[in-house]
N, C-alpha and C positions, 0 to 999 in steps of 0.2 A: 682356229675355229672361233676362240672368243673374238677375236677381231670381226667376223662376220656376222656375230650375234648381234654384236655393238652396232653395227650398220645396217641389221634387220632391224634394231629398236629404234634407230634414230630414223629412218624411214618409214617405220611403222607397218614395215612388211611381216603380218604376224602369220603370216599364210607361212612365208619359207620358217621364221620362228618355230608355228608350231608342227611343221615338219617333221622339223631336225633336230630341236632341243630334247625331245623325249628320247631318242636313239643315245644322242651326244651324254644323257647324263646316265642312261641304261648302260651307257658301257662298262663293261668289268677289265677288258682287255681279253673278254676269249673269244678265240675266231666268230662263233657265232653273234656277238656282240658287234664286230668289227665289219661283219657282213652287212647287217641292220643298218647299220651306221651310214655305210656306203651306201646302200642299196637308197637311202632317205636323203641323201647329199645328190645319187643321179637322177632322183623324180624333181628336185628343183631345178641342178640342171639342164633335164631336159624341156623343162617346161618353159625354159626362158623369163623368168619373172624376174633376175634379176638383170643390175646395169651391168655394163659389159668389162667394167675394173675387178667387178663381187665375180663377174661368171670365170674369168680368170684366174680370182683367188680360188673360185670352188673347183677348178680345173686342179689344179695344185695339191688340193688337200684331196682328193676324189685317189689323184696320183700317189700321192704318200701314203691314205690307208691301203689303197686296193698292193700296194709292193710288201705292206707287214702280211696280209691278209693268202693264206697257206692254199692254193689250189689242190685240190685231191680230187 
């Protein structure tokens, strides 16, 4: 994730910035946090704003929280 911050700021993409940074640092690690989280990682993804190396990594991490993240 910090890696993606760092290539929102050096592009100056502050749209996915301020997205996702308010989620990312709300997290405590409880499911409800971890939902937020995701839920603020698939509105960039889907909205295609970033290049297609960043949409990749966010594929990634989208994949890693939503496998911690407990369906019931």
């Amino acid at each position: 994730m910090a890696a993606l911050f760092t290539k929102f700021c050096e592009r100056g993409d502050f749209k996915a910035l301020g997205l996702v940074l308010p989620a990312y640092l709300a997290d405590l690690g409880t499911e409800d946090d971890r939902v937020r989280l995701a839920t603020a990682l698939h509105m960039v993804h889907a909205a295609h704003w970033l290049p297609e190396d960043e949409q990749d990594t966010l594929s990634e991490a989208i994949s890693s929280l939503t496998s911690v993240v407990t369906v019931t």
